[in-house]
C-alpha positions in Angstrom: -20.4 -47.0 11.4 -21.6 -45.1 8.3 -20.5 -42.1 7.8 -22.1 -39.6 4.9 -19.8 -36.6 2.9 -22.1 -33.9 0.9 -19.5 -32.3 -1.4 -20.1 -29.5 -3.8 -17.4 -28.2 -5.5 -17.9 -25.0 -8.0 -15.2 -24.4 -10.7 -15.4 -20.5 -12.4 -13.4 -19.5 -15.8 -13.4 -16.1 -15.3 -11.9 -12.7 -17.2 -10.8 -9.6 -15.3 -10.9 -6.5 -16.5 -9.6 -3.4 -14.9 -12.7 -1.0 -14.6 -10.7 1.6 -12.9 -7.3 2.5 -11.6 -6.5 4.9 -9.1 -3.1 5.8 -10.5 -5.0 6.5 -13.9 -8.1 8.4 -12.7 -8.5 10.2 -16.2 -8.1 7.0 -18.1 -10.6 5.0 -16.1 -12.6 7.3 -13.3 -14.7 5.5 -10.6 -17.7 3.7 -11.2 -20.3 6.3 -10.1 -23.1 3.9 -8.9 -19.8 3.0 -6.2 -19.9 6.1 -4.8 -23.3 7.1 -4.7 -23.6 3.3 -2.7 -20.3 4.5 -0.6 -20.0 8.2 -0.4 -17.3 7.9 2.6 -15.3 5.7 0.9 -14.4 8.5 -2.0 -10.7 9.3 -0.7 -10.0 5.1 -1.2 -11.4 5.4 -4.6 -9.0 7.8 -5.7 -6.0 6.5 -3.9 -3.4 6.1 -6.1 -3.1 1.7 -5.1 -7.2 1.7 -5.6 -8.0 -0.5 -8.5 -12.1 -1.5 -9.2 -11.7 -4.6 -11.2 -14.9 -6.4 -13.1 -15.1 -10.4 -12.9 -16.9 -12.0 -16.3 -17.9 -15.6 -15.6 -17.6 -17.6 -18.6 -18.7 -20.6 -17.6 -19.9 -22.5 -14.3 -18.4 -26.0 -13.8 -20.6 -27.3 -10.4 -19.6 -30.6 -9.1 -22.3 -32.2 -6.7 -20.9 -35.8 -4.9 -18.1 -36.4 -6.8 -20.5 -37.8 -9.6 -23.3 -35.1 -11.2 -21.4 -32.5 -13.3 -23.1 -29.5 -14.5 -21.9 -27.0 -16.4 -23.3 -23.7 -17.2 -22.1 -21.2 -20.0 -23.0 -17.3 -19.6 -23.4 -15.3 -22.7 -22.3 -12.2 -22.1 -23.5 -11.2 -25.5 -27.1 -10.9 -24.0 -25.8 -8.7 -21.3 -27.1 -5.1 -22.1 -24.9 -3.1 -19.4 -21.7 -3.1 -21.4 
């Protein structure tokens, strides 16, 4: 009996960064294209526990049968929208 695994594993190194807090609405409001996607979720956005958080990938690690490692590295220099 043979039997055959197909294992990908994907490791992230990431930053968070707080893009808003609901406690701190003056400091960091909500993200507008949110609401304008979500309008009846506008009472949650403000609640004082709401936090939207942004996740920055530094780099890829993607592990394909325990033998082919690849690694990919994201410039975030080239990224226009900060």
């Amino acid at each position: 009996m043979r039997i055959a695994f197909a294992v990908t594993t994907i490791f992230l190194f990431f930053t968070l960064l707080t893009v808003y807090a609901g406690d701190n609405m003056k400091a960091f409001p909500p993200p507008n294209e949110y609401l304008i996607k979500h309008p009846y979720l506008e009472e949650f956005a403000h609640s004082p526990s709401c936090e939207f958080i942004e996740i920055r990938v530094k780099r890829y690690i993607l592990v394909e049968r325990f033998q082919n490692v690849t690694e990919y590295r994201i410039d975030h220099d080239m990224d226009h929208t900060t």
